[in-house]
C-alpha positions as CSV (number, residue, x, y, z in Angstrom):
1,X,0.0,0.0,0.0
2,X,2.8,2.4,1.0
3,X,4.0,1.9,-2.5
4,X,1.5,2.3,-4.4
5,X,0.6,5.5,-2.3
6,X,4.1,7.0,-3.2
7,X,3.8,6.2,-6.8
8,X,0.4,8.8,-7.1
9,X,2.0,11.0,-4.4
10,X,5.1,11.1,-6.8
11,X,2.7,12.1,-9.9
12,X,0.8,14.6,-8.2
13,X,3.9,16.1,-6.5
14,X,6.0,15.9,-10.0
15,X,2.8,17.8,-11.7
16,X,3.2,21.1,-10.0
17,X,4.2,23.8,-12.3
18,X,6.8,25.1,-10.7
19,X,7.9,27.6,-13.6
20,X,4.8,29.3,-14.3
21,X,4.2,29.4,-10.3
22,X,7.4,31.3,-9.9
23,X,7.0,33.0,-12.9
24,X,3.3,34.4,-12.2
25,X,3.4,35.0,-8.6
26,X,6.9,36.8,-8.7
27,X,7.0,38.3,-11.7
28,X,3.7,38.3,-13.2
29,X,4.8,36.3,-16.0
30,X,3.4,33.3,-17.6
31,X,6.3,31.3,-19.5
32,X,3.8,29.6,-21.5
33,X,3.3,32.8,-23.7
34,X,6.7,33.7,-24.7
35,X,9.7,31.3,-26.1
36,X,9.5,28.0,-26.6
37,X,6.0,28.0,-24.4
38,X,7.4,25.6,-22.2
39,X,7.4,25.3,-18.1
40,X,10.9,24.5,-17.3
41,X,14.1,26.0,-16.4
42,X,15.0,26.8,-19.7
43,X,12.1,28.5,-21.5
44,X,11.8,30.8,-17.8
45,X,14.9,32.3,-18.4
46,X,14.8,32.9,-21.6
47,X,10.8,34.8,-21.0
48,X,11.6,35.6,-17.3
49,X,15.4,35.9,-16.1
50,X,17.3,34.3,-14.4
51,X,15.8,34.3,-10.6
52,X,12.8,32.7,-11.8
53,X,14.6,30.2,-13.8
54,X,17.0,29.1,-10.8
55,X,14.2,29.2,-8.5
56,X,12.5,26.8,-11.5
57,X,15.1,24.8,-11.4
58,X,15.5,24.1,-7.9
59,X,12.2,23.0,-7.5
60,X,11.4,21.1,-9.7
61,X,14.3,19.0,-9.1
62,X,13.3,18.9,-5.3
63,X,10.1,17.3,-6.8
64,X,12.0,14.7,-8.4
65,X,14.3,13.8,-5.0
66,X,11.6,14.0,-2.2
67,X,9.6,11.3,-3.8
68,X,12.6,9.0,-3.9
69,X,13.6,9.8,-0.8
70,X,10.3,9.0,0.7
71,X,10.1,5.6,-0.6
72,X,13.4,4.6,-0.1
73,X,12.1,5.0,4.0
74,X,9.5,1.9,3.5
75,X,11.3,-0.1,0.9
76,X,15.2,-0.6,-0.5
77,X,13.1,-2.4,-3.8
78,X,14.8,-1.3,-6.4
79,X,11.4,-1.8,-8.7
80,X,9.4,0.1,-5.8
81,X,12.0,2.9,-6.5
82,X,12.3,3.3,-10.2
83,X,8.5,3.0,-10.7
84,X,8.0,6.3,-8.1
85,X,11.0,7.9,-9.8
86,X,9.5,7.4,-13.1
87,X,5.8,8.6,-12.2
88,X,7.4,11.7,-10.7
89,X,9.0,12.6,-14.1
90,X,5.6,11.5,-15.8
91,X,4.2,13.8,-14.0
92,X,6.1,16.6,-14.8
93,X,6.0,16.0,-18.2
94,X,2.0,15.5,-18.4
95,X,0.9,17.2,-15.7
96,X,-2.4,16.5,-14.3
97,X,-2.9,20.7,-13.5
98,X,-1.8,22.0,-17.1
99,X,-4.3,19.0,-19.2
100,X,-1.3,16.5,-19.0
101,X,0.9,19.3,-20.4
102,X,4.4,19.8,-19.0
103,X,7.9,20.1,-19.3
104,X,10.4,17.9,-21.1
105,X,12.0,16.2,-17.7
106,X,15.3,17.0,-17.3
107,X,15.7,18.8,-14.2
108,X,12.9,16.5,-12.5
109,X,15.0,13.5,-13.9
110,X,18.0,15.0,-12.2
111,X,16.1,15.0,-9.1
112,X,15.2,11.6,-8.8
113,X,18.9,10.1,-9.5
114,X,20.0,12.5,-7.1
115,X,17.5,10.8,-4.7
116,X,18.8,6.8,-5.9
117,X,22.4,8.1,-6.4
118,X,23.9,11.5,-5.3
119,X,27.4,10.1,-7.3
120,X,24.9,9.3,-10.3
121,X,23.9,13.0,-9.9
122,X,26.8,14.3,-9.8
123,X,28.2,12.3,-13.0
124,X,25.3,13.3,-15.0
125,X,25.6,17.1,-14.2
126,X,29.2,17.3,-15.2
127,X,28.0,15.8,-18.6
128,X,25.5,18.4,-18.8
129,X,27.7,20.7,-18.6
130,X,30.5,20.0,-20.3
131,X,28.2,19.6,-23.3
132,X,26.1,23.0,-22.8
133,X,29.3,24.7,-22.2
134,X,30.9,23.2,-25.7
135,X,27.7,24.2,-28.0
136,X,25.7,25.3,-25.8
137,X,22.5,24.4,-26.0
138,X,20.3,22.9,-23.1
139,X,18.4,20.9,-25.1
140,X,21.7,18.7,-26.4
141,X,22.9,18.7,-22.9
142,X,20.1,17.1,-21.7
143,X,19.8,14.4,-24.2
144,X,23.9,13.7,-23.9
145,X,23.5,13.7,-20.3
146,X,21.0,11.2,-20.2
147,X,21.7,9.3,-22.8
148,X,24.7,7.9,-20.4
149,X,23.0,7.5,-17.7
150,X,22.5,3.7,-18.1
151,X,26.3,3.3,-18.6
152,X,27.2,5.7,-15.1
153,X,24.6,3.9,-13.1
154,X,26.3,0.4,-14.8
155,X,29.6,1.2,-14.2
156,X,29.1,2.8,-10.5
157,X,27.3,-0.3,-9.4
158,X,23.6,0.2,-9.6
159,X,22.7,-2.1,-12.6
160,X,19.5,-2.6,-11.1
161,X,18.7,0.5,-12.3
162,X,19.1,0.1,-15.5
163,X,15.3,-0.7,-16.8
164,X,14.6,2.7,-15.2
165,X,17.1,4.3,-17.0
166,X,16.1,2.8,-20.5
167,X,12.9,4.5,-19.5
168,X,13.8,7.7,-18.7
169,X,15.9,8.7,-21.7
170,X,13.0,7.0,-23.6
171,X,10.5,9.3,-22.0
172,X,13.0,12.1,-22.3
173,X,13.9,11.5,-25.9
174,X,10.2,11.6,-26.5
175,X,9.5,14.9,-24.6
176,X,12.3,16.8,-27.1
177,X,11.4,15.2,-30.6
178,X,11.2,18.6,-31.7
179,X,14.7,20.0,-30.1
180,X,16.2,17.1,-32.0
181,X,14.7,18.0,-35.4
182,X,15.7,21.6,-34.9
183,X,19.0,20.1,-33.6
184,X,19.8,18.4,-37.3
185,X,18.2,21.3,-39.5
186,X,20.4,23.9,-37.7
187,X,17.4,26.4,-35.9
188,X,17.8,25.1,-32.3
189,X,17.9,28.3,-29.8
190,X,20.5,28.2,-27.7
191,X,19.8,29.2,-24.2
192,X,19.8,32.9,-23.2
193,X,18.2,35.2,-20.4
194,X,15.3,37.7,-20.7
195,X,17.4,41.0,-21.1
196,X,16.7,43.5,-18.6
């Protein structure tokens, strides 16, 4: 029961829109109208600055851990685990308060390895940035990032996470279709705050 409990707390949790939250109680702002239209850290600095982005950012990887976190008290089942960490992403990505719109799960992803493995975490965001800080774009970034993620959690020795990783870069591959076609043709926007 306590499982199945934390996998719709982890879906209503990972649903809140964090970035147009922020964005409109702050700043009066809706991301959703400006830029890519999306809800996540990227899109909110590029409509809002960078204080709403960060702020963006923070949370809605906090969404991702907690979750984690709070299964790993009533079970060490690695299934139990994944499938929360999963459905928190899921519901970030279709969120139950937007009409199962969302964002494209990256800093929620980042948040739920940092809950299974902070080393994981750690690995990952190095990726991510050595790729945005080569060519940067966030969009490429992401995708590199977590398209090694079932070879970091392999080779630091959580290979029982690997069916949740499959999973994740599936979903997340899924989520930026349209960076990667922009990403081949050349017209992908590279990531840039709101001037003042």
């Amino acid at each position: 029961m306590a499982g199945i409990l934390m996998v719709v707390v982890a879906f209503l949790m990972g649903g809140i829109p964090f970035g147009v939250i922020v964005s409109k109680s702050f700043w009066k702002i809706d991301p959703r109208k400006g830029g890519s239209g999306g809800i996540g850290f990227t899109n909110v600095m590029r409509v809002v600055g960078k204080k709403a982005a960060f702020m963006t950012l923070t949370l809605d990887t906090l969404k991702g851990t907690v979750p984690v976190l709070l299964i790993r008290q009533f079970t060490s089942d690695p299934n139990w685990i994944s499938l929360v960490a999963l459905f928190a992403v899921l519901g970030h990505t279709f969120s139950i308060y937007l009409v199962f719109k969302g964002g494209k799960g990256i800093a929620t992803g980042f948040g739920v390895i940092l809950g299974i493995s902070p080393l994981v975490a750690v690995i990952t965001f190095f990726i991510w940035n050595a790729v945005y800080f080569t060519w940067k774009f966030s969009s490429l970034a992401g995708l590199i990032s977590f398209t090694f993620l079932p070879v970091t959690l392999f080779l630091t020795g959580y290979p029982q996470y690997l069916p949740f990783s499959f999973l994740l870069m599936l979903m997340i591959y899924y989520k930026h279709i349209a960076n990667i076609k922009r990403l081949i043709n050349g017209t992908e926007n590279r990531m840039s705050s709101r001037p003042k």
